[in-house]
C-alpha positions in Angstrom: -56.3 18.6 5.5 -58.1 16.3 3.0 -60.8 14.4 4.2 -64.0 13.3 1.7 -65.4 10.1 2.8 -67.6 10.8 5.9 -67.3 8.2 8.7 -67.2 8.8 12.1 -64.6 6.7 13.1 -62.9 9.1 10.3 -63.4 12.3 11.8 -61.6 11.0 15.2 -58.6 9.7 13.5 -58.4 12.6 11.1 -58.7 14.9 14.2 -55.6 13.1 16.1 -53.9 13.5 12.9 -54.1 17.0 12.2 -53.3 17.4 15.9 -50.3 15.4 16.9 -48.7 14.5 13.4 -45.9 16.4 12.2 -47.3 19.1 9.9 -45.1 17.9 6.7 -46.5 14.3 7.2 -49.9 15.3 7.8 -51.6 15.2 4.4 -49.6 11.7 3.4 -51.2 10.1 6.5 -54.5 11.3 5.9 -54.7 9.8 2.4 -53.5 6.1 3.1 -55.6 6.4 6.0 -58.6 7.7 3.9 -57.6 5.3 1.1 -57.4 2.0 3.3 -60.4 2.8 4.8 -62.2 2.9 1.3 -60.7 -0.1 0.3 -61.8 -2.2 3.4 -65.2 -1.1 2.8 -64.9 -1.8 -0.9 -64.1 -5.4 0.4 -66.8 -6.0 2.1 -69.2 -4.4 -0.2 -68.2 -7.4 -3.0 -69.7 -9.5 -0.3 -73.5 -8.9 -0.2 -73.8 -11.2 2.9 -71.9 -8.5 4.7 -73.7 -5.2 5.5 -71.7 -1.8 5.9 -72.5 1.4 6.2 -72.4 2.2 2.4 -75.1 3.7 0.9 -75.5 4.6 -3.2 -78.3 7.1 -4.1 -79.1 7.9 -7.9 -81.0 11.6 -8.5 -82.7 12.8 -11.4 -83.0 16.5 -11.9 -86.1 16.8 -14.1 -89.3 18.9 -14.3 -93.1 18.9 -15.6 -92.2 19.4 -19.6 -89.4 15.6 -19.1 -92.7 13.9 -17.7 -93.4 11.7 -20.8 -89.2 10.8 -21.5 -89.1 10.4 -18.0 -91.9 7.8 -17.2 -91.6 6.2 -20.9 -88.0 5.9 -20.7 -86.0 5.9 -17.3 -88.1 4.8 -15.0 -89.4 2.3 -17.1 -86.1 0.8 -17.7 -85.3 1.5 -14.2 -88.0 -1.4 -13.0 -85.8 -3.6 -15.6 -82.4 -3.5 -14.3 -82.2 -1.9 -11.2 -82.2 -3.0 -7.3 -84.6 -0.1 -5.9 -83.2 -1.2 -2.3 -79.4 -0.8 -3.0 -79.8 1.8 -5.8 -82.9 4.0 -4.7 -83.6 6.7 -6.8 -84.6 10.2 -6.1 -86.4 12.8 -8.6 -86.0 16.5 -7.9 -88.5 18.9 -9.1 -89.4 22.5 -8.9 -90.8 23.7 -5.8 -92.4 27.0 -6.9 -93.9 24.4 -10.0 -97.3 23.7 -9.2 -97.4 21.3 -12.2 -94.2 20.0 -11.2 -95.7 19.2 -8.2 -98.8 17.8 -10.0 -96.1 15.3 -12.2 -94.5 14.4 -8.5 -97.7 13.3 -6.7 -98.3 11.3 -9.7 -95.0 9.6 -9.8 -94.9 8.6 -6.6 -98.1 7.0 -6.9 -97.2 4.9 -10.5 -93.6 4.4 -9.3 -93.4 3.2 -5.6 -89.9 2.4 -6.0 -89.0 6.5 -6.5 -88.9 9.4 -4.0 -89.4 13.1 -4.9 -87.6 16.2 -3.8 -88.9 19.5 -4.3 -86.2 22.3 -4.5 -86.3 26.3 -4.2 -84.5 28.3 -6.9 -81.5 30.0 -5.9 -81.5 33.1 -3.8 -80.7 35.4 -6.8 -83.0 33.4 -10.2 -80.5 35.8 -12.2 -77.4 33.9 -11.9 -79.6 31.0 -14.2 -78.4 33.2 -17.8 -79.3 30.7 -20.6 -76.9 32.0 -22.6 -74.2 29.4 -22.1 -75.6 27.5 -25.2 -77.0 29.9 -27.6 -79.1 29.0 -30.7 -79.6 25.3 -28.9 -82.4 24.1 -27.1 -80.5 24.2 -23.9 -80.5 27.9 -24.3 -82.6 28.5 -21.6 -82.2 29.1 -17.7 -84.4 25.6 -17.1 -81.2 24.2 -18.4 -78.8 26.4 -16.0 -80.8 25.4 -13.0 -80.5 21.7 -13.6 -76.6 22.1 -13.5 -76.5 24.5 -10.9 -78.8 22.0 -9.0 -76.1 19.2 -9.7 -73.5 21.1 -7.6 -75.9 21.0 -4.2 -77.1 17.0 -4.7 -75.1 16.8 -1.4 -77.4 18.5 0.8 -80.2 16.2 0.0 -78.7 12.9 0.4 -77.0 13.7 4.4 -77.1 9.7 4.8 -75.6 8.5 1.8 -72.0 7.8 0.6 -72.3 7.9 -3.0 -74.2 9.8 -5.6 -75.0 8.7 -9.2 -76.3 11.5 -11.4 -78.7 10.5 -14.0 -80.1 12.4 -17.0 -84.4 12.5 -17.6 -84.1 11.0 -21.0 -81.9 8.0 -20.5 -82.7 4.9 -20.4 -81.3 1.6 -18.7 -80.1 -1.6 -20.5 -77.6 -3.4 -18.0 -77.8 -4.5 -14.5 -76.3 -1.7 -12.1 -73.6 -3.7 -9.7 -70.6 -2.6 -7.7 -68.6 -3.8 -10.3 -69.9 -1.5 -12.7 -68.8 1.7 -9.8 -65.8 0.4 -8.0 -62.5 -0.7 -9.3 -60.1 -3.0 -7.3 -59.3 -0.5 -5.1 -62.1 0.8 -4.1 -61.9 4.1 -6.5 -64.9 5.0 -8.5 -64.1 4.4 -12.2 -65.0 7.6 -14.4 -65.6 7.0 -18.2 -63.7 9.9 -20.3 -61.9 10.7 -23.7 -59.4 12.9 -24.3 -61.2 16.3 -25.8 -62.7 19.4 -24.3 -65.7 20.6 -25.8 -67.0 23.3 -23.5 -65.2 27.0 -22.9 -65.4 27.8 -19.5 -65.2 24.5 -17.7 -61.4 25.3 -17.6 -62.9 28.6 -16.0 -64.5 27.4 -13.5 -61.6 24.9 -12.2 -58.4 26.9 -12.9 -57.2 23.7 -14.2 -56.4 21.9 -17.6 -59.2 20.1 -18.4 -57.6 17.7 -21.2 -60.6 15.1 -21.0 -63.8 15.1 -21.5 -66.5 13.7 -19.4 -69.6 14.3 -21.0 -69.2 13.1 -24.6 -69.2 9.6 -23.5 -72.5 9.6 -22.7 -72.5 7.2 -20.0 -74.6 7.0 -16.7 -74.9 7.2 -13.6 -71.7 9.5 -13.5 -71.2 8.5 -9.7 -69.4 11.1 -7.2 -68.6 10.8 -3.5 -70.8 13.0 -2.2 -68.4 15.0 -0.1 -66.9 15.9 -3.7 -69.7 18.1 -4.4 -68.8 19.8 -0.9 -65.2 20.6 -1.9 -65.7 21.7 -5.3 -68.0 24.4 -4.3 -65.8 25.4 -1.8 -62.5 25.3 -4.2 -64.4 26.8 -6.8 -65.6 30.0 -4.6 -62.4 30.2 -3.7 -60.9 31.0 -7.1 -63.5 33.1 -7.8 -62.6 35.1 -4.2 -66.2 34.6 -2.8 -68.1 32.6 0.3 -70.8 32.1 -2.0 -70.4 29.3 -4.8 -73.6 31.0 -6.5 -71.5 33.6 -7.6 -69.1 32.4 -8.8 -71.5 29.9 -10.8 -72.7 33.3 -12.7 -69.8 34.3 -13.3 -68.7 30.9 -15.3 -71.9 29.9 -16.1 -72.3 32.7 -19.4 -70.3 30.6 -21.9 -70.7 27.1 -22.4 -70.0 24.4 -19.6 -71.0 21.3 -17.8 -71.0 20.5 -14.3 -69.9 16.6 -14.9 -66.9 18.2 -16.5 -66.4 20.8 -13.8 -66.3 18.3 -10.9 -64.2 15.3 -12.4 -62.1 17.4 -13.1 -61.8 18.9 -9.9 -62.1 15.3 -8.3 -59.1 13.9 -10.8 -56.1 16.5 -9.4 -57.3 16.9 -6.2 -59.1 13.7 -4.9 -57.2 11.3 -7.4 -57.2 8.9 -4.6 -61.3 8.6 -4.6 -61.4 8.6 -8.5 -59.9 6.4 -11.2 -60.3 8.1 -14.5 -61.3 5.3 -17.1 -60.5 6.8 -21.0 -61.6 4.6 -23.7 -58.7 3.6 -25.5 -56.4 2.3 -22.4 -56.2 -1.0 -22.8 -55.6 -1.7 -19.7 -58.7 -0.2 -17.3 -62.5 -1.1 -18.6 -65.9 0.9 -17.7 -69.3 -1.6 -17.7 -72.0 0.8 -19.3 -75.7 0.6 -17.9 -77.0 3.1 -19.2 -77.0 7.0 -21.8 -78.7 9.1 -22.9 -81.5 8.6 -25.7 -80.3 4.5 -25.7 -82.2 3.2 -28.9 -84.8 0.9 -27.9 -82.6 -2.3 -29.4 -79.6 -1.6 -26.5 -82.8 -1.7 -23.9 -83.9 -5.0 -25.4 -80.1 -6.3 -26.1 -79.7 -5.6 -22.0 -83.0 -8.0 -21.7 -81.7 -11.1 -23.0 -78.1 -9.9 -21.7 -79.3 -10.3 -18.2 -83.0 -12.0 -18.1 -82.8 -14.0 -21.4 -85.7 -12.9 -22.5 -87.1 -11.1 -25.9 -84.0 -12.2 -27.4 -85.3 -12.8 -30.9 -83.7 -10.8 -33.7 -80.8 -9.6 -31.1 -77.0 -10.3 -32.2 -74.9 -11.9 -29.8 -71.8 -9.5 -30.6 -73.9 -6.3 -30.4 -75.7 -7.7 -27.0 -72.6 -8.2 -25.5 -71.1 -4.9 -26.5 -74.1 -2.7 -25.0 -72.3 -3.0 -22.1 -68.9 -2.6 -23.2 -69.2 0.8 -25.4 -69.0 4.6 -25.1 -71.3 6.8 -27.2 -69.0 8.5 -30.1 -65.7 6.2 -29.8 -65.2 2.6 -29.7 -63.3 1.3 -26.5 -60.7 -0.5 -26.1 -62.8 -3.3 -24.3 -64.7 -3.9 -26.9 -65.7 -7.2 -28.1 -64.1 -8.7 -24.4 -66.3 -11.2 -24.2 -63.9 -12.6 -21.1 -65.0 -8.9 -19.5 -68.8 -9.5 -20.1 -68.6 -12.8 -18.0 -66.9 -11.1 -15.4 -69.8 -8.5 -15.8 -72.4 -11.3 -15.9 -71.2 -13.1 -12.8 -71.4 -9.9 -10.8 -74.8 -9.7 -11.6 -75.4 -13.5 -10.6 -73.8 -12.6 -7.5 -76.1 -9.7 -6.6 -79.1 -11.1 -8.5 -79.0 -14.3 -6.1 -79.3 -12.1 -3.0 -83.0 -10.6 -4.4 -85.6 -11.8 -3.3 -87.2 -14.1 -5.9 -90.5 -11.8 -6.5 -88.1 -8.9 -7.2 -86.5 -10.5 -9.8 -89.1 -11.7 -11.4 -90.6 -8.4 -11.8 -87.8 -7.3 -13.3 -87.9 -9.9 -16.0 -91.7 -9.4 -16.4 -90.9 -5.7 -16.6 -88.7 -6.5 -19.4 -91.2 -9.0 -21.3 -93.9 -6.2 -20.9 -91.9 -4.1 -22.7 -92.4 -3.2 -26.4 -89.8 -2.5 -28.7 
């Protein structure tokens, strides 16, 4: 049985399912019933005047030494384009940190739109190596623990549908909408390339992993949350344990990411949740809102994109293609101008539901900044 989008109404007719349906049909009916479930939702989640039980967290994994990238650069740019009501956003910090804790009291107080989660290490702190990326800066266990965290986002988020993942030193530039998640269908749309940079994410997965997730350098990467869930579970499985942290040791030595570990996990065996976007099909499109180290001009470009303000100085071609790029590769969306209307009135859509105060802080935020 394959079920990943929690619903009650879900669990009753998955149960009946697995009871009564022939055991050849079983896994068929579960995913059109799964699948038209998520596309009836998707519906009426294009309406905003309808309200369903969908809700879309972002998380930050970050600790005391990201304070500075994290206040100058994400959450700045988070009061600039984000809806903190649809999208809140969630920082996770170091427990046993007492300046961690120290940075969190004081976030919450400068930032009333965030929330802060303190987390325990794992059981066993020797399962976080460093030694995945050796003679880097991410040659460190800091850098394990923020991927192993990644894998357990699930358990802090037990009301929420969705999960977007965001990096400490990114920074916003477009207006996060459903059209920016959700394809027609319903699916989430993953941005990828074809490429594998990292060892042992084929490892962890026992799978081909012929794309690359991580090189596009696009955020949120957004996950049903259940996905986390199933990935542990497959992956402790191939590793012939109950307990994922083990096998996270175990594949965690050479060099891996987590994004990598779960789309790919997601794309073969939840292909039905996922639509896997790579840059140079002509066809398919992913709206960027956001990477890593964005230059201070794609932050301002994304002003006058969707406020109209400080646009002096900004090109209209690069402005439009802030939205429209990946990091190393040029898509094959770029330049759509047709695509950043469609973009635009998403935005107008969503926008017109704020309440006027909201949006102008936004704009404000944007005027206030320098660049």
């Amino acid at each position: 049985m394959f079920l990943f989008y929690v619903h009650p109404g879900l669990f009753s007719i998955s149960y009946h399912i697995t009871q009564y349906a022939q055991p050849q049909n079983r896994n068929t009916i579960l995913a059109k019933v799964v699948g038209g479930y998520i596309q009836t939702v998707y519906k009426q989640l294009r309406n905003p005047k309808i309200k369903v039980s969908m809700k879309i967290s972002l998380v930050v994994r970050s600790y005391y030494k990201d304070r500075k990238k994290l206040e100058d650069g994400l959450l700045t740019t988070y009061k600039m384009f984000i809806n903190p009501k649809k999208y809140p956003l969630t920082v996770i910090l170091d427990n046993e940190s007492q300046e961690d804790h120290e940075m969190g009291d004081d976030l919450v107080k400068n930032f009333e739109e965030i929330s802060v989660i303190y987390e325990n290490p794992p059981n066993d702190t020797s399962i976080l190596h460093g030694t995945a990326f050796p003679k880097t800066k991410y040659a460190r266990p800091g850098y394990d623990r923020q991927q192993w965290s990644t894998f357990y986002f699930d358990r802090y988020f037990p009301d929420s549908d969705i999960i977007g993942v965001i990096d400490s030193d990114i920074q916003f530039f477009g207006y996060l909408t459903d059209f920016c998640i959700f394809n027609q269908k319903g699916q989430i749309k993953v941005p990828a390339m074809p490429g594998h940079f990292y060892g042992n994410d084929q490892y962890a997965t026992n799978m081909k992993t012929e794309l690359e997730y991580m090189y596009p350098n696009r955020m949120p990467m957004f996950f049903w949350k259940n996905t986390l869930r199933n990935v542990r579970s497959y992956i402790s499985k191939i590793f012939n344990t109950n307990n994922f942290d083990k096998a996270f040791s175990k594949f965690s030595r050479k060099s891996y990411s987590q994004f990598n570990i779960i789309y790919t996990y997601a794309k073969v065996t939840e292909s039905n949740l996922y639509e896997v976007v790579v840059f140079d099909n002509p066809l398919s499109f992913k709206i960027s809102v956001a990477a890593n180290y964005a230059k201070d001009s794609e932050v301002q470009a994304g002003c006058c994109l969707i406020h109209s303000i400080n646009c002096n100085g900004v090109n209209h071609t690069f402005m439009n293609n802030v939205v429209l790029r990946y990091d190393f590769t040029l898509t094959s969306w770029l330049d759509n101008e047709d695509l950043v209307k469609k973009y635009l009135d998403s935005v107008r859509t969503e926008m017109s539901y704020l309440p006027y105060s909201i949006r102008m802080q936004m704009k404000n935020a944007c005027g206030q900044r320098k660049y």
